[in-house]
C-alpha positions in Angstrom: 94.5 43.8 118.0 93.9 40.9 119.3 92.2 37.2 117.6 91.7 33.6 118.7 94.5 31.3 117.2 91.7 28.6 116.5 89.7 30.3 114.5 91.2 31.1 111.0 88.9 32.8 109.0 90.6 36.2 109.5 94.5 36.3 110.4 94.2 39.7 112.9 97.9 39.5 113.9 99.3 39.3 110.3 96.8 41.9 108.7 98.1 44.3 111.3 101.8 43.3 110.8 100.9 44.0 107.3 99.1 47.5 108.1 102.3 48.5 110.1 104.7 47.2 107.2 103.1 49.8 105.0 102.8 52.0 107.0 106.7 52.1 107.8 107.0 51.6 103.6 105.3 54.7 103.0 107.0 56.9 105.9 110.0 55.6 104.0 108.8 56.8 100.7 108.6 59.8 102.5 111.7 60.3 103.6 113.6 59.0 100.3 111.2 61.8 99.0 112.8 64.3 100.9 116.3 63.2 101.0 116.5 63.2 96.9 114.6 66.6 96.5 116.2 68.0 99.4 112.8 69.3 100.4 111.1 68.9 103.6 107.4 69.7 102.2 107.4 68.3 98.7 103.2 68.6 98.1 100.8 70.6 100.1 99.6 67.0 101.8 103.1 67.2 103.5 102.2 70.2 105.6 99.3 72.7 104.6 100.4 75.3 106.5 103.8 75.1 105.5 103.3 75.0 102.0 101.7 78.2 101.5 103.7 79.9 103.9 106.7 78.9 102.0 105.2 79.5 99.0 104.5 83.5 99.7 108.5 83.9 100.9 109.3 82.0 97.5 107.4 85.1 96.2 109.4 87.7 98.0 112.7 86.0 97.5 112.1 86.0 93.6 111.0 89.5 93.9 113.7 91.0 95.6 116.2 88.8 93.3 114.9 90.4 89.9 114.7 93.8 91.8 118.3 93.7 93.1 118.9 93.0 88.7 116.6 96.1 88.2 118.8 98.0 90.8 122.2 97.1 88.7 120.0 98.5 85.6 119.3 101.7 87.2 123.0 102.3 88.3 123.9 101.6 84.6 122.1 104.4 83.1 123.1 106.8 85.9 126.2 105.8 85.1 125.7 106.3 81.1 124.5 110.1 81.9 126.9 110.9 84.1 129.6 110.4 81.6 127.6 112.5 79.7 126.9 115.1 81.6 131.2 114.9 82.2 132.1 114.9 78.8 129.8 118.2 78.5 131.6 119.4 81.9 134.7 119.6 79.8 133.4 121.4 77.1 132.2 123.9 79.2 135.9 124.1 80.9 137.3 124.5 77.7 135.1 127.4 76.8 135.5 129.2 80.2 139.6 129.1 79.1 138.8 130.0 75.7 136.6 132.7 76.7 139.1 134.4 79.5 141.1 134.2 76.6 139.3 136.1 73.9 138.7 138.6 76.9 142.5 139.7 76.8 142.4 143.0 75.0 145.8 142.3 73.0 144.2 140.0 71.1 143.3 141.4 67.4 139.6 141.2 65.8 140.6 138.0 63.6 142.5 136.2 66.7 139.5 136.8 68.6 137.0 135.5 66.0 139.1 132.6 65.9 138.7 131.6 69.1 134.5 132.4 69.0 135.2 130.0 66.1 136.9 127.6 68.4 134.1 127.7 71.1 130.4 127.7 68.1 132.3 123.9 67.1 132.9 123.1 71.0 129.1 124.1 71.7 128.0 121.6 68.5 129.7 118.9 70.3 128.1 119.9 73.2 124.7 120.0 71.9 125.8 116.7 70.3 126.2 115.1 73.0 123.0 116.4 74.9 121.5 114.4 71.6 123.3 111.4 71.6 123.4 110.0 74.8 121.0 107.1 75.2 120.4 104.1 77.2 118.6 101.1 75.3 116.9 103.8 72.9 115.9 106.5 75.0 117.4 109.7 75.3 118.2 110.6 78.5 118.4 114.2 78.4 116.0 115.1 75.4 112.0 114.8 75.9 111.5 111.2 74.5 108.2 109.4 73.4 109.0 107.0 75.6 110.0 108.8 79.1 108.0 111.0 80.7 107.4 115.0 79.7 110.2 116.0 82.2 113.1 113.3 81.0 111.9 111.0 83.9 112.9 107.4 83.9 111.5 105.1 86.9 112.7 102.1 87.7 111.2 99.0 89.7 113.2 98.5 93.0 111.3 96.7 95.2 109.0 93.4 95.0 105.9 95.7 95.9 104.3 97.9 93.4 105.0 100.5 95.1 108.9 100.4 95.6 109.6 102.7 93.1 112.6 104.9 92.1 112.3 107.9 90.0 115.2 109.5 88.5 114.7 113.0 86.2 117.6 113.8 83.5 118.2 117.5 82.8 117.9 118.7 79.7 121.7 120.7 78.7 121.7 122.0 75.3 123.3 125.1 74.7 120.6 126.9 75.0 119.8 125.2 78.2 122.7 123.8 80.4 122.0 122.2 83.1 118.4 123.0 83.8 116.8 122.8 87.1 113.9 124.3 86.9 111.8 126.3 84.2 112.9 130.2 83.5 116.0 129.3 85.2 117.8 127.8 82.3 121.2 129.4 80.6 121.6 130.2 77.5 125.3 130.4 76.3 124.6 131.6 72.8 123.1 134.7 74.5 126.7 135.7 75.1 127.5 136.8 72.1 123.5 137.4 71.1 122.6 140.7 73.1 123.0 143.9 70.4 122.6 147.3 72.0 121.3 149.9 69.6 121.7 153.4 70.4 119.8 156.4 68.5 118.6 159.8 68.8 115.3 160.8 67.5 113.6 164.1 67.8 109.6 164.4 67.5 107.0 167.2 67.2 104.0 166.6 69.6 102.9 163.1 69.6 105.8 161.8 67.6 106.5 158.2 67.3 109.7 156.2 66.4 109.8 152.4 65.7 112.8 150.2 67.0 113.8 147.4 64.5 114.1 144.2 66.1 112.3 144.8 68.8 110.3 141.8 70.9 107.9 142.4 73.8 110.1 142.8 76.5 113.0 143.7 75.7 115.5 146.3 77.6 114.5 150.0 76.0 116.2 152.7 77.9 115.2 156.1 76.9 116.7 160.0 78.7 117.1 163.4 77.7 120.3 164.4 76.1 121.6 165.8 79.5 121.3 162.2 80.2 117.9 162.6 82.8 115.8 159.7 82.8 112.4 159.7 80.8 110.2 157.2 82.4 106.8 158.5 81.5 105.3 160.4 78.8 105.5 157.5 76.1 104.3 153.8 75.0 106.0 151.1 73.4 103.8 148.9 70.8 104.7 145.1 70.6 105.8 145.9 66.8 108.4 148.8 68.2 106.4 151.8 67.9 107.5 154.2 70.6 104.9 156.7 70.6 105.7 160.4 72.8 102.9 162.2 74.5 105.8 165.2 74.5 107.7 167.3 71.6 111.9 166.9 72.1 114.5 165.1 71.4 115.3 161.8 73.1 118.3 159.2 73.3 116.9 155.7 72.7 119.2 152.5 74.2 117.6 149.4 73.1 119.1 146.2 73.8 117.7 143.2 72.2 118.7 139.7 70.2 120.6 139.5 67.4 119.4 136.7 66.3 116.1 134.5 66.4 117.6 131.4 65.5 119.9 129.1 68.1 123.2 129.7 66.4 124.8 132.8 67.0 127.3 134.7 65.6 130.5 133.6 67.3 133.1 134.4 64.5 132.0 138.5 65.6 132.6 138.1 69.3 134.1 141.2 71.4 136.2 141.3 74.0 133.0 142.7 76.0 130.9 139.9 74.7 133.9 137.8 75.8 133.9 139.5 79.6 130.5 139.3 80.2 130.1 135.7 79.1 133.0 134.5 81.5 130.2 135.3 83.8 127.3 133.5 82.1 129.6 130.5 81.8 130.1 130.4 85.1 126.4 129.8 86.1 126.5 127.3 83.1 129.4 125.2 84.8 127.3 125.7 88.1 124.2 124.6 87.2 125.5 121.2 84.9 127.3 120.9 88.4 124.1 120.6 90.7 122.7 118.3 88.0 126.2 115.9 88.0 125.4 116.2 91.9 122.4 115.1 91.6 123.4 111.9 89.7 125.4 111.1 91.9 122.9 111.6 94.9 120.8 109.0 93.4 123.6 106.3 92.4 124.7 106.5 96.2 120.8 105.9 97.0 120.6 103.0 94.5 123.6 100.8 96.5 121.8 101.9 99.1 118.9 100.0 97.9 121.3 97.3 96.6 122.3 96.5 99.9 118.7 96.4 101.7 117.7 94.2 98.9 120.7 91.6 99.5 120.4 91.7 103.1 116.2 91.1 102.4 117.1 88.1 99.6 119.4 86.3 102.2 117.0 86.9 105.1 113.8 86.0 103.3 115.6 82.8 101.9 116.6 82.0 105.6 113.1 82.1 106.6 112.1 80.0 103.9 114.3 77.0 103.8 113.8 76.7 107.3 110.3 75.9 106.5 110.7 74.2 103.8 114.1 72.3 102.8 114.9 69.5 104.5 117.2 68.3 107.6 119.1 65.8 106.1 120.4 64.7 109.3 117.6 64.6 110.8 115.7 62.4 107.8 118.6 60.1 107.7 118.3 59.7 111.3 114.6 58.5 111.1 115.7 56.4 107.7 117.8 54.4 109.8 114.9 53.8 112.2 112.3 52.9 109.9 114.3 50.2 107.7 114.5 48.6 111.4 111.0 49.1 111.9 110.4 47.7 108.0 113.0 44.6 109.0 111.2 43.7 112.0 107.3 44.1 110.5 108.6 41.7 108.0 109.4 39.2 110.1 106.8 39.8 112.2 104.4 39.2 109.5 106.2 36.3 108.5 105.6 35.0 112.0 102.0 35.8 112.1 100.9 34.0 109.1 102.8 30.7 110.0 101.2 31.2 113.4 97.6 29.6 112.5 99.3 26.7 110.6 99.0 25.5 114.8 95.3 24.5 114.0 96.9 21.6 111.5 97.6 19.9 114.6 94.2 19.3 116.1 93.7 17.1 113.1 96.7 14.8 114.0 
């Protein structure tokens, strides 16, 4: 801009040293801005763009943070059923010795019943334990009010709503160890539960004789005293009735439950009762195996997670600062320009207001 020195109604030269003086003060500002937040875009007027990119990654990066927490959660109840699920592992070890014990046939009735004692009190821990182990409240491996129908616990692994992790507790009671799937549960009381009755009956022409005890569905076994098979020729009534089409006399085998109640009479166990269960224990320690397995399939997928999510944090938070923080090199290099620039509009505007004072002399 450019005015003539001999007219002094407007000083051009100093009102655009003065225009440059702030506008070096506030590109100062600016920079002192930057250099004591440590941020490169401190209000959306710094860079528009910017500012709401580095605003969404702030997002993410706070996201993933409290989901790599959530992550350390989820591995700490995993880690509070498994012991669980261990401590009931032992149990069941325990039984298997006690019960290839009690199978030895030079053990007397009362040594026996001792050790059916021995194993009701270990399956009352067991059952205990089943009960007892929580996380926060819940129970893990009992339906709960709170979790799902099927003992499911999901947990939020991801800053999305759909990252998601699901993790299902089996129930294991005693009368259900290690469940994986419905009707395929075990039962260990049933070892020392299943009664066979045997009796003979003879009936006219459409005789009938009613089992006691008898449920729907339980094992009836019925032949001729020579031992042939009778397979037809009768009916079976859900009270028991057996009702014969034919006159003669039958052997009846009926196996069924001795009791309808979840205890069972251990003090009374056989050494049969005692061989058969070593099997039934078996699938017990089987299936509360697949289930540990599974726990420990999902805490190797969890740090799984937990490293994605650290390597996404440190990434994303890369990203951002690059957008956003500051270079402090770089803003102390422009610093040291612009108090120059400030030094030399200052005297420049010093110059440019003396400079019409020249006009004094006309009058001399």
């Amino acid at each position: 801009m450019f005015g003539d020195i001999t007219r002094v109604g407007s000083n051009f030269h100093a009102m655009e040293s003065l225009a440059n003086l702030k506008r070096v003060n506030g590109s100062i500002g600016q920079v002192q801005s930057r250099l004591s937040s440590g941020k490169r875009i401190n209000s959306a007027e710094d860079d528009t763009s910017g500012y709401a990119l580095s605003k969404h990654l702030q997002s993410r990066v706070n996201g993933l943070t409290q989901a790599l927490d959530n992550v350390g959660t989820a591995k700490n109840v995993l880690n509070i059923a498994e012991g669980g699920y261990q401590s009931q592992m032992d149990i069941l070890q325990q039984i298997k010795e006690s019960l290839t014990q009690a199978a030895d046939g030079a053990l007397s009735t009362a040594q026996r019943g001792a050790i059916g004692d021995r194993i009701d009190s270990l399956l009352t821990e067991f059952n205990d334990i089943n009960g007892q182990t929580k996380y926060n409240g819940y129970v893990l491996f009992q339906d709960d009010t709170v979790l799902t129908a099927d003992r499911t616990m999901t947990f939020q692994v991801g800053e999305e709503n759909t990252d998601i992790f699901a993790v299902n507790f089996d129930n294991s009671s005693r009368s259900d160890v290690g469940e994986t799937a419905a009707g395929s549960e075990i039962d260990l009381d049933s070892i020392v539960k299943s009664v066979v009755f045997n009796t003979q009956a003879t009936v006219a022409a459409a005789g009938t004789v009613t089992l006691s005890n008898y449920t729907v569905g339980d094992d009836v076994v019925i032949t001729l005293p020579d031992g042939t098979a009778v397979t037809t020729g009768y009916t079976i009534a859900a009270d028991g009735e057996i009702t014969f089409t034919a006159a003669g006399t039958y052997d009846i085998e009926h196996t069924y439950d001795s009791s309808d109640s979840d205890s069972a009479d251990w003090s009374a166990l056989t050494q049969s009762e005692a061989q058969s269960g070593i099997n039934t224990l078996d699938g017990a320690i089987k299936a509360l195996a697949k289930t540990i397995q599974q726990v420990g399939d999902d805490q190797a997928r969890l740090s799984s997670k937990e490293e994605s999510l650290s390597l996404g944090i440190s990434n994303t938070e890369a990203t951002r600062s690059r957008i956003e923080d500051a270079d402090f090199a770089k803003e102390q290099m422009n610093m040291m320009k612009l108090q120059i620039l400030q030094q030399t509009s200052v005297a420049a505007f010093t110059q440019s207001n003396s400079a019409p004072q020249v006009v004094l002399s006309l009058f001399r």
